[in-house]
C-alpha positions as CSV (number, residue, x, y, z in Angstrom):
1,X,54.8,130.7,107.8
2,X,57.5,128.3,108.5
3,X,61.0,129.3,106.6
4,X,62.4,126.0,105.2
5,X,65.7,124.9,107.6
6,X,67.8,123.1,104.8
7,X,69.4,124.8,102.1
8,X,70.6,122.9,99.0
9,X,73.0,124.3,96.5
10,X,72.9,123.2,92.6
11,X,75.3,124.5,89.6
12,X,72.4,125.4,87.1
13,X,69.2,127.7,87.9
14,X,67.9,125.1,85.5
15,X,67.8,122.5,87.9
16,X,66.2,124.2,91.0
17,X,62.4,124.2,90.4
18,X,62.7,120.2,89.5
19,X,64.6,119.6,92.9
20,X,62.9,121.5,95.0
21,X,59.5,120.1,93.7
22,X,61.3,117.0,94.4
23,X,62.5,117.5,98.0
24,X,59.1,119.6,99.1
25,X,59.2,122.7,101.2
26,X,61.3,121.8,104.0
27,X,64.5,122.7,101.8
28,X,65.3,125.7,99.8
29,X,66.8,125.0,96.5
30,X,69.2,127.5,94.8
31,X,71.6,127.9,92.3
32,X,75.8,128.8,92.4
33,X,75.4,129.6,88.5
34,X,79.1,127.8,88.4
35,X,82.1,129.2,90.2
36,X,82.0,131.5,92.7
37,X,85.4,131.6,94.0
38,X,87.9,130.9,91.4
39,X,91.9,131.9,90.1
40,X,91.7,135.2,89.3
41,X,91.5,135.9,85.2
42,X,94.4,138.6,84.8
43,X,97.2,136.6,86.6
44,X,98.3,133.6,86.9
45,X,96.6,132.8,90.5
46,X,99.0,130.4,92.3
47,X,102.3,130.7,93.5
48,X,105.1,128.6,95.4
49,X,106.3,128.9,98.8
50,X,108.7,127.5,101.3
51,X,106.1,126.4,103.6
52,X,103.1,124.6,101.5
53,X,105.2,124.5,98.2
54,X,102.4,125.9,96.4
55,X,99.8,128.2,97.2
56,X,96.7,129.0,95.2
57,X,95.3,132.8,95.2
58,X,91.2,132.2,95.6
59,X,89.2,135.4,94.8
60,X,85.8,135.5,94.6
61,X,84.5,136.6,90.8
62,X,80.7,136.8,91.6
63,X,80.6,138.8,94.2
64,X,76.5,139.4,93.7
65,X,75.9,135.8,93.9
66,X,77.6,134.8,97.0
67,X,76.2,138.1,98.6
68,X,72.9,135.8,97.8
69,X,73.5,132.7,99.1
70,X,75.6,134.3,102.5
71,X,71.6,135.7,102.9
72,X,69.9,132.7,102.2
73,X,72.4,130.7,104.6
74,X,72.5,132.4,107.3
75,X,69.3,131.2,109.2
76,X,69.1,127.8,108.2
77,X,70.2,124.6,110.3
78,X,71.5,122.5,107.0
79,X,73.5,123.1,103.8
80,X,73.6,120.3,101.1
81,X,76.0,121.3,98.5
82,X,74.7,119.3,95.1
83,X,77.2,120.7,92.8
84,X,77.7,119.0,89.3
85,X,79.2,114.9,89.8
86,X,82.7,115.5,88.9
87,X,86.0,116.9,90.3
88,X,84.6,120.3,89.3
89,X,81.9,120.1,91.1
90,X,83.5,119.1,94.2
91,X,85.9,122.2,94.3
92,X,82.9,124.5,93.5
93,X,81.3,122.9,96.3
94,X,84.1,123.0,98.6
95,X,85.1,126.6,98.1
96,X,82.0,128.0,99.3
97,X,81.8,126.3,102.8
98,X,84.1,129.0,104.6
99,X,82.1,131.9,102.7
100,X,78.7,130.8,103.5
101,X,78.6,127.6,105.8
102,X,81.0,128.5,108.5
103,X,79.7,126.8,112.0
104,X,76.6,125.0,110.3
105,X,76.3,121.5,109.6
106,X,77.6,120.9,105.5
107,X,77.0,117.3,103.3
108,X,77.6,116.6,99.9
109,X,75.2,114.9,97.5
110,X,75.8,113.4,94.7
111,X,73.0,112.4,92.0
112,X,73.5,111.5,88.2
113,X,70.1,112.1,87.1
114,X,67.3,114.1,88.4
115,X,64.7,111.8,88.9
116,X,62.7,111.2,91.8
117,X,64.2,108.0,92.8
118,X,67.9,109.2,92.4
119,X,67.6,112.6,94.0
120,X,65.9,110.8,97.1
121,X,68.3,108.5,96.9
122,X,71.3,110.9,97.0
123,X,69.5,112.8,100.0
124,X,69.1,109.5,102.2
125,X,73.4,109.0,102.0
126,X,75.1,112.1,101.7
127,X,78.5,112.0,102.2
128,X,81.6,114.3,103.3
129,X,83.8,116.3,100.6
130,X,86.1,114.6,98.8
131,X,89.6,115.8,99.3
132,X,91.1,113.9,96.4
133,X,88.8,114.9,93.7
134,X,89.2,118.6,94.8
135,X,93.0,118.6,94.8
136,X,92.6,117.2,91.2
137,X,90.8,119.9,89.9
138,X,93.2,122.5,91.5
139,X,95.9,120.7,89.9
140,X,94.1,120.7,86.8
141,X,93.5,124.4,87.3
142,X,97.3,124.7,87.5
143,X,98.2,123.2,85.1
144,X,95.8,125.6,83.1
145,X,97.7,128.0,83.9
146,X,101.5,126.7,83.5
147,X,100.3,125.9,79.7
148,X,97.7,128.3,79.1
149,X,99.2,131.5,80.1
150,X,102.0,131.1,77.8
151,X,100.8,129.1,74.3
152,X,97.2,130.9,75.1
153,X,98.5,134.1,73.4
154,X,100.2,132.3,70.7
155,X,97.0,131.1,69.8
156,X,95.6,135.0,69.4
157,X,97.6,135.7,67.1
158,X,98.2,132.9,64.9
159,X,95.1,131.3,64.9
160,X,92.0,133.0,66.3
161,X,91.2,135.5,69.4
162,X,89.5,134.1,72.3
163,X,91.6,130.4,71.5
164,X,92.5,128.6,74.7
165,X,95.1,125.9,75.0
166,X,95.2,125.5,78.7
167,X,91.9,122.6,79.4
168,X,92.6,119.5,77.6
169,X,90.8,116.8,79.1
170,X,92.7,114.7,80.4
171,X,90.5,111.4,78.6
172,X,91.6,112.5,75.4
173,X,95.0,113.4,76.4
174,X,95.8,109.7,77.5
175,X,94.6,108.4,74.2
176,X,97.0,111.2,73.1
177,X,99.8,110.0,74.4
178,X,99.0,106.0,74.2
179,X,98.8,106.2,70.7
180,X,102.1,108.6,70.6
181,X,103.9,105.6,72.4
182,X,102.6,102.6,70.3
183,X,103.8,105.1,67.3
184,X,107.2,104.9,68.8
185,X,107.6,101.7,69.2
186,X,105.7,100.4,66.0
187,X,108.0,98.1,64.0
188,X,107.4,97.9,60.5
189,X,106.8,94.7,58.6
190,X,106.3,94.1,55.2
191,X,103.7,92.0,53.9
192,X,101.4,91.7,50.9
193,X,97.9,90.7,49.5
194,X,96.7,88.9,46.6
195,X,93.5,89.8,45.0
196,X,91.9,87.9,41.9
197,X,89.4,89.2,39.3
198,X,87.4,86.3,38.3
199,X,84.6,87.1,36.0
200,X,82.3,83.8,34.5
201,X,81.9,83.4,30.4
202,X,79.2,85.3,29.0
203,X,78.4,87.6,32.3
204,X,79.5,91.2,32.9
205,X,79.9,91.2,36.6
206,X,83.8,90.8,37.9
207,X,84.3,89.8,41.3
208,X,87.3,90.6,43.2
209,X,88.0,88.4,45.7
210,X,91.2,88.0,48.1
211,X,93.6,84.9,49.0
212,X,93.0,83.8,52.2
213,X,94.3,80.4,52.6
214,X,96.3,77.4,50.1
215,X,95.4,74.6,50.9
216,X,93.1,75.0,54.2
217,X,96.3,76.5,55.8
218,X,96.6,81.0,56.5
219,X,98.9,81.7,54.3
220,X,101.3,84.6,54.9
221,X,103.1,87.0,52.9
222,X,106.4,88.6,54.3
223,X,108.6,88.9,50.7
224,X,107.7,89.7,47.2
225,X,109.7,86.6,45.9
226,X,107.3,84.7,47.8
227,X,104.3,86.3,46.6
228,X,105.1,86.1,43.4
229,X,105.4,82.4,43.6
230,X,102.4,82.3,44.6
231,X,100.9,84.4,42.4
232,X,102.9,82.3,39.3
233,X,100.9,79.1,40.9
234,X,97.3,80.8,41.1
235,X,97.4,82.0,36.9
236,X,98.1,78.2,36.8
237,X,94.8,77.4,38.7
238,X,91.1,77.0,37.9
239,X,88.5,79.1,40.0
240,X,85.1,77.1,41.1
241,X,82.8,77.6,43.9
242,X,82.8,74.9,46.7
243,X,80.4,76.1,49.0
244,X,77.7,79.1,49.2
245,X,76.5,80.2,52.8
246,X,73.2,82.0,53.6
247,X,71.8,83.9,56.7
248,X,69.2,86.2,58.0
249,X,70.3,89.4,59.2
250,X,68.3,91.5,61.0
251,X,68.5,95.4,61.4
252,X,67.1,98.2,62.4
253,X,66.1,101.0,61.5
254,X,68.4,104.3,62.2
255,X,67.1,106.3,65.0
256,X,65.7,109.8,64.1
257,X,67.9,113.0,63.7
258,X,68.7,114.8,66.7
259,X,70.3,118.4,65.8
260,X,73.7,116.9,66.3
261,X,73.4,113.7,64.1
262,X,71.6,115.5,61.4
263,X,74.7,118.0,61.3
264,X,77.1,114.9,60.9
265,X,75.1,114.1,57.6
266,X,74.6,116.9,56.3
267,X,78.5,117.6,56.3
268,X,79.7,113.8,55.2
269,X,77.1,113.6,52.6
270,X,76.3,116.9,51.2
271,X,79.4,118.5,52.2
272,X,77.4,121.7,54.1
273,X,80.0,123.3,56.6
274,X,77.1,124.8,58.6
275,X,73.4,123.8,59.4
């Protein structure tokens, strides 16, 4: 029986019987089930020096795993590392190769979907590590720890065991901070609106409707003097409608409840904290 000669390395045990169905039995599919080789959990895992300025401390927390893939490595001609597509992924990638891929041929592939056409795809241009996305993630690992290590335990004890303040992504964090700046720099103005009641003779329906323009100009409201001057020349006015406007508006129907969605509902319109 001929051993398959390329090994390819996923994240998830989820994903290797799809893939290697995929690829066919020239390549050995297996799984890293995350991080392998990481900071260590009971210290902070990095420190500075006068040489590189900052040195991590690797250690490897699955030992049981790696001991697997070193086996499955070591007689095959080809590794494909096709960790998860983000900067996470990379570094998990890229921290194995000196445990398990030292002297044999190593290419990273990349795939966003695990389809036929997009795993092929991925296969036919693999690529070479990205340096960039794994120095990002170490920083973010870092920075983990700077923050982490010391609100972390605040966390424990005010809030919650097993709280962690270190991982904020860094998506939300911008809007964070953008919207922290426009704060800042807000300057108020004041302005006002007018709204009318209007209700016809001998109906009981009111309708509320809002000043938009005098005289087909945008009117705007910066002072209360002026709004009440305007307000003095509307109780003066008559009310008629000039012009009614009809369309067709189309739409769909809502798309059925997932788990997630039907959670959302059941808290904003029957107030249940838990489904």
């Amino acid at each position: 029986m001929n051993m398959p000669k390329i090994l390819v390395i996923v994240e998830s045990p989820a994903k290797v019987k799809t893939i290697n169905k995929i690829l066919g039995s020239k390549y050995k599919v297996t799984a890293s089930m995350g991080h392998l080789i990481d900071l260590p959990k009971s210290t902070l895992g990095w420190m500075w020096t006068m040489i590189s300025r900052q040195s991590l401390l690797w250690c490897v927390i699955n030992k049981k795993t790696l001991a697997k893939l070193k086996k499955e490595a070591k007689d095959v001609d080809e590794i494909y590392i096709a960790t998860d597509p983000d900067r996470e992924g990379e570094a998990i990638g890229w921290n194995l190769i000196e445990h398990i891929a030292k002297g044999k041929k190593v290419s990273r592939v990349v795939f966003h979907e695990i389809t036929k056409d997009a795993v092929k795809k991925a296969f036919a241009h693999p690529r070479e590590f990205n340096r960039k996305l794994v120095d990002a993630q170490n920083a973010r690992r870092v920075l983990d720890r700077i923050v982490g290590y010391q609100i972390s335990p605040l966390l424990w004890k005010k809030v919650g065991s097993r709280l962690s303040a270190g991982r904020v992504q860094s998506v939300a964090l911008r809007l964070i901070v953008e919207r922290e700046e426009a704060i800042r720099i807000f300057v108020p103005q004041e302005y006002w609106q007018i709204a009318v009641d209007l209700q016809k003779k001998g109906l009981q329906d009111i309708l509320t409707v809002n000043l938009e323009k005098m005289d087909g100009e945008k009117i705007d409201l910066k002072a209360e003097s002026v709004t009440n001057s305007v307000v003095a020349e509307i109780k003066k006015s008559s009310f008629k409608i000039s012009a009614i406007n009809t369309k067709q508006v189309r739409r769909n129907a809502p798309a059925p409840f997932i788990t997630s969605t039907l959670q959302q509902e059941a808290f904003g319109k029957l107030g249940f904290k838990h489904l």
